[in-house]
N, C-alpha and C positions, 0 to 999 in steps of 0.2 A: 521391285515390282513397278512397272510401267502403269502411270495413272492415265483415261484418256480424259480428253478436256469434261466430258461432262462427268465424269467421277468428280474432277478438281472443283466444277462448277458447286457439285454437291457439298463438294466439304466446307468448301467458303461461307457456302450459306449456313449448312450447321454451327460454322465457328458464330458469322455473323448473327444468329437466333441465339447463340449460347450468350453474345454479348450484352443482349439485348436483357435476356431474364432477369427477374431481380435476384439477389443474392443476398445471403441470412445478412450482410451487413447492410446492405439497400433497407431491409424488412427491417433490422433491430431501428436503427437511426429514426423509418416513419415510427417506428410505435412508439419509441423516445419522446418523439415530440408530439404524439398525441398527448400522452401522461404530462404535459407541461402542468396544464391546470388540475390533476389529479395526482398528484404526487400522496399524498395522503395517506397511510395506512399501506404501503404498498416497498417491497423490498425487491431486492434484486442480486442472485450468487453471478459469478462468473468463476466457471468448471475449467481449470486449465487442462485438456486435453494435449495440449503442446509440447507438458513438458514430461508426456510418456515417451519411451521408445517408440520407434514406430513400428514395431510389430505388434505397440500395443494401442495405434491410433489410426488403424483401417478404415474403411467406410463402415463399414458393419459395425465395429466397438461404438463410431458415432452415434450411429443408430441405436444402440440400443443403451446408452447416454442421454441421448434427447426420449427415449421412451420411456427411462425411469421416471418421465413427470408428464406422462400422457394421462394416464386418471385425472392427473389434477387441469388440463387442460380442459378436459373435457367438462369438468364441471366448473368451467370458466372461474378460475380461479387462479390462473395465472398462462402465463406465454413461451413457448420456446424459441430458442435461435440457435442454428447452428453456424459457425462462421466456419469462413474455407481455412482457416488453421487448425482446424479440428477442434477449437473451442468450445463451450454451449454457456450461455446464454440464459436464464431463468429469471424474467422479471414474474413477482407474483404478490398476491394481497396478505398480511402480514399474520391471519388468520391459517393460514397453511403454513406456519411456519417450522411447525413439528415436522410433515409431511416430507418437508422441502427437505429438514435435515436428517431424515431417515433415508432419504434417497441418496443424501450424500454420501451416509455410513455406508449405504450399500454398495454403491462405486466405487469407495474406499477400498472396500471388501474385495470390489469384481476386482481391481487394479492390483492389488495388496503386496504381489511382488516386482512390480517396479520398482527398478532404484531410486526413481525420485520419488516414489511414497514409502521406501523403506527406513528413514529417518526424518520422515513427514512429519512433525507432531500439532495438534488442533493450533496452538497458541501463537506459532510463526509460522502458520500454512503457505505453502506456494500453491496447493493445489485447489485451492480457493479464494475468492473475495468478497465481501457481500457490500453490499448500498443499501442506507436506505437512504428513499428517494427524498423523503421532506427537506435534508440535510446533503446528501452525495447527487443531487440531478444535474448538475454541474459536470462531474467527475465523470458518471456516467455516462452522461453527453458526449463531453471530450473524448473519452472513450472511444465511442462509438466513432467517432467522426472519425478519427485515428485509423482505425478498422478498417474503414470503408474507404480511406486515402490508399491505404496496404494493400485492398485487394484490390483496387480498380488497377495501381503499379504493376501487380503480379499476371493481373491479366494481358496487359498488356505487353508485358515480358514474355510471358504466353507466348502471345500472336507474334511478335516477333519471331520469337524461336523458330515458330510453327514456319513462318516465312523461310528463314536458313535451311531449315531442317530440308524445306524442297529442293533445295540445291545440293545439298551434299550428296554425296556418292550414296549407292543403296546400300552398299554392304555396312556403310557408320548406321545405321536404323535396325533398332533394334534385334542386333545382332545378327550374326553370316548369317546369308542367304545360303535357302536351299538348294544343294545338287540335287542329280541323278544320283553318282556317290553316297551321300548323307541316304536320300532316300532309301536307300538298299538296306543299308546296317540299320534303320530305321525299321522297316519291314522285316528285316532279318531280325531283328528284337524282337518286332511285333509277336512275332510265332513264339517267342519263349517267355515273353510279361505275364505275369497274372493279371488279367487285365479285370478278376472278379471283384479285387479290391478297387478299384476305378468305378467302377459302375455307380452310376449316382441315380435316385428317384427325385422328380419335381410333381409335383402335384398341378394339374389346370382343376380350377376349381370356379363353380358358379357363386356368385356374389349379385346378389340384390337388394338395396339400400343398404340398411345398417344391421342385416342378420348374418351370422357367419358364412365365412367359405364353406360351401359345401364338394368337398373333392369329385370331378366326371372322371378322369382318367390320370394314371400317373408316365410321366417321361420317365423312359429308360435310358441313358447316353455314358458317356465316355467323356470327361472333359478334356477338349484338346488341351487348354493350355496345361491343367494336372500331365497329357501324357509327354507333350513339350518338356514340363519339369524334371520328367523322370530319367526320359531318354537321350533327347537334346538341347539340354536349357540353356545353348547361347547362340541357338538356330534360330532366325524369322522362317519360321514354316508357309506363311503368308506371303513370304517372296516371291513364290513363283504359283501363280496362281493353277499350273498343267499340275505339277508336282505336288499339290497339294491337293486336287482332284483326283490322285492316283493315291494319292495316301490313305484319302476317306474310304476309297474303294477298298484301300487294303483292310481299314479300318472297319468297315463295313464286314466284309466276308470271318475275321474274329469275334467280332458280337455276334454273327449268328450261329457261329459255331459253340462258344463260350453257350448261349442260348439251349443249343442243341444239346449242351452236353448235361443240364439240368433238366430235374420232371418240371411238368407244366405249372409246378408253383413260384416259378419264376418269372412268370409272363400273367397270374394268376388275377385274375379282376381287369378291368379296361387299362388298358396300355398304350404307349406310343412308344416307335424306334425311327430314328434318323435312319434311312436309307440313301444313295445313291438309286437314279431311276437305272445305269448299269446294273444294279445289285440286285433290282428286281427281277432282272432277268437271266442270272448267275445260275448255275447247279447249288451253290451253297443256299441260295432261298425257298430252290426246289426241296432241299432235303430239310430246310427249318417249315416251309408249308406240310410237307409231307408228316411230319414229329407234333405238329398242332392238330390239336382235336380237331373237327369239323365245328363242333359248339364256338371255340372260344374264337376263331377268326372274327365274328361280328364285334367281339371286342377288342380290337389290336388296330390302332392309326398308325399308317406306314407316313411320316413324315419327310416333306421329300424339297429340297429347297430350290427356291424360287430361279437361279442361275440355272441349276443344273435341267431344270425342265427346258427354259426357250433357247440351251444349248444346241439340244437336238430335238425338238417337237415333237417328231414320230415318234420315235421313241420313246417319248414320253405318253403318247396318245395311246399304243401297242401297250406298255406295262398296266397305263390305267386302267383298264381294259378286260387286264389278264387276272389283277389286283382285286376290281371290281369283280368279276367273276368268281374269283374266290373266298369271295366275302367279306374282305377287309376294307379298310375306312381310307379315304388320302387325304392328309392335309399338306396346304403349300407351305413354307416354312421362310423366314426372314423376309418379308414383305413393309416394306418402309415406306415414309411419304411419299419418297420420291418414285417409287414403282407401283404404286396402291392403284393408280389412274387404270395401268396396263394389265392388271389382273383382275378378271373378270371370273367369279369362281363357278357359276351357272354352265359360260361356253367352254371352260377349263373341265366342265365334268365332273370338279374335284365336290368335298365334302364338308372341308375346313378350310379357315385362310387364316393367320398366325401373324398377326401386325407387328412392329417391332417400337415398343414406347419411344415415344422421342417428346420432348416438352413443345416442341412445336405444336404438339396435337392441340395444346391448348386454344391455339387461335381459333380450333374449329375449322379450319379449313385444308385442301390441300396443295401441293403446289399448283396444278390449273387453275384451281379459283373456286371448284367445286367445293360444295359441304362434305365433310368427312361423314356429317351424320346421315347422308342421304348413301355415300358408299356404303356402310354399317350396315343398311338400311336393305340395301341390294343382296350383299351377304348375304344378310338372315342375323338376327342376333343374336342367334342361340349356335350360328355355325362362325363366329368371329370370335378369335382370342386374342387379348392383347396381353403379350409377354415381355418379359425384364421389366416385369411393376414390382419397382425397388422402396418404393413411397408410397404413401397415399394419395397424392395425387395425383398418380399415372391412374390409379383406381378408381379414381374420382373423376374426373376426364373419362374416362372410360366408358362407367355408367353412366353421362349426361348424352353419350353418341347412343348410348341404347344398347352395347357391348356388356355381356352377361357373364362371359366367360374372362380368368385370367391367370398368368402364370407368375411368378419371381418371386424375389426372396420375401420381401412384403408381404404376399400373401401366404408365401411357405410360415411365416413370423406369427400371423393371425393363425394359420392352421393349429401350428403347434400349441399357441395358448388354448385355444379353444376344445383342441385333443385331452391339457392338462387339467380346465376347468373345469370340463364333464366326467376326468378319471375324478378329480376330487370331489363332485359331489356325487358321485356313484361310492366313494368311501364313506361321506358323511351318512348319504343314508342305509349302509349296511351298518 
């Protein structure tokens, strides 16, 4: 896949922003040496995360690692880190100390078939260590510094690589580039996959201060990489940017059909589907508009991404148009810093605009120089989503621009508790 300069320009500066953040070992080392003069009553585990398999040390397992001790954060009673070896990190006051080691049982528990916790026993654990600090702030000092020696090396090994990796041939990146060829037997699969099992729901949901998600509409999609896995998982489908535009399309015309071939409780309550602005204006959308009530269109976001509109304007202008007339919602879709300047969603016509989390947001600003919060602002804040909020503090960020709305596994994560804690007290009180 051919980058042009100001793609490369982009990446630079994302690596260059990435370098700059701090990292759980930058975070552990300052809070280290605040606790210099506070060592007192205060202990500290370190979770060896490292020495699971790594199908059982994902981003997500971290996460929900460092969450088994979010209560007790919250009532400031102790701190998390996660370091980039998938470690975690728990300094806390010695007061939680039940607390601390219920959580461990429990990760015990979540882990339990891993071979390194299958002859794990408490008394010569690997999968833990604890300090306390009056006696071990030395050790965990050292530690830490260690830590943060290891990953600054690793980063840097990184960006090196990242450098190499521009030079090598396309086809050594992540695996053969796609044909025409591939593409066929691709599409030729497409028509015979169940593609019902693939179907995934994400939830956008409104969030204002510290009361729960409340769900506006749920995403319907197909995840490419899951259809990658299935059909060709040692193809860069992303190689050829034409052939991957024909793909979506192919992709496109099967969800609607798949769509078409269930009653309307499939599509049931406010929705959104990735489209192609092509797709829009296919016979297969004609015959999924024509299978839709007339009621439920005002509930259904036809999601339609940011490329694929200023490919062909008109055509983009003509579907919104067509779209708009029959009732349905558009929002623009993968809108990033670096594009946020160029879309304007008023003269766009559109409804929605769908930002795409990047930790830069944090600066507050965008690459012009403008306030992010005065774009937000422009939006509308109730028509601005910021999606892939993985953390709370893409969340967080979020709401300080004035943004209401958002999407990702974070907030899928709050959903689901908050689903659980109201089944449970709907049990308590029957």
């Amino acid at each position: 896949m051919a980058f042009s300069p100001s793609d490369r320009a982009a990446t630079e500066r994302q690596k260059m922003i990435a370098q700059r953040l701090p990292s759980g070992e930058n975070l552990l080392l300052e809070y280290i040496h605040k606790l210099e003069r506070h060592r007192r009553g205060r202990r500290a585990v370190l979770i060896r995360l490292s020495i699971l398999q790594a199908v059982n040390r994902r981003e997500h397992h971290v996460r929900i690692a460092a969450a088994t001790f979010e209560t007790l954060v919250k009532q400031l009673k102790g701190q998390v880190f996660a370091l980039s070896n998938a470690d975690i990190i728990f300094i806390f006051k010695e007061a939680a100390l039940e607390e601390v080691e219920a959580g461990i049982v429990k990760l015990r528990f979540l882990f339990s078939d891993d071979p390194a916790l299958a002859s794990d026993d408490r008394e010569g654990s690997t999968f833990t260590d604890w300090f306390l600090l009056e006696r071990d702030y030395d050790s965990l000092l050292h530690f830490a510094q260690r830590m943060l020696n290891e990953e600054r090396q690793r980063r840097t090994q990184e960006f090196a690589q990242g450098l190499v990796e521009q030079q090598m041939p396309r086809q050594q990146k992540r695996g053969e580039p796609l044909t025409p060829m591939m593409l066929a037997k691709m599409e030729e699969a497409l028509v015979r996959a169940d593609l019902a099992n693939m179907m995934r729901r994400q939830a956008v949901c409104a969030m204002v201060g510290k009361a729960p998600p409340q769900p506006v509409f749920h995403e319907l999609f197909i995840s490419i990489a899951d259809l990658r896995e299935t059909l060709l998982p040692n193809v860069n489908l992303a190689s050829s940017p034409w052939l991957f535009q024909q793909l979506t399309e192919t992709l496109d015309r099967r969800v609607l059909s798949l769509l078409n071939k269930h009653d309307d409780r499939t599509v049931a309550g406010d929705v959104s589907i990735n489209l192609n602005v092509q797709t829009l204006l296919s016979h297969e959308f004609l015959t999924f508009d024509d299978n839709i009530k007339a009621s439920m269109r005002g509930t259904i976001v036809l999601e339609l991404q940011k490329v694929d509109i200023f490919a062909d304007l008109g055509a983009f202008l003509f579907a919104r148009d067509f779209a708009h007339d029959r009732g349905y919602r558009i929002c623009i879709d993968g809108v990033n810093l670096e594009s946020a300047p160029f879309v304007d969603r008023e003269r766009l016509g559109i409804d929605l605009v769908k930002l795409v989390w990047d930790p830069a947001m944090a600066t507050g600003k965008l690459p012009n120089g403008s306030p992010l919060l005065d774009y937000v602002h422009r939006c509308g804040p109730s028509r601005a989503i910021l999606c892939r909020c993985d953390a709370q503090d893409a969340v967080d960020c979020g709401q300080a621009t004035g943004i209401t709305l958002f999407q990702g596994r974070h907030v899928e994560a709050l959903l689901t508790a908050e689903i659980q804690r109201q089944k449970g007290s709907f049990r308590r009180r029957r």
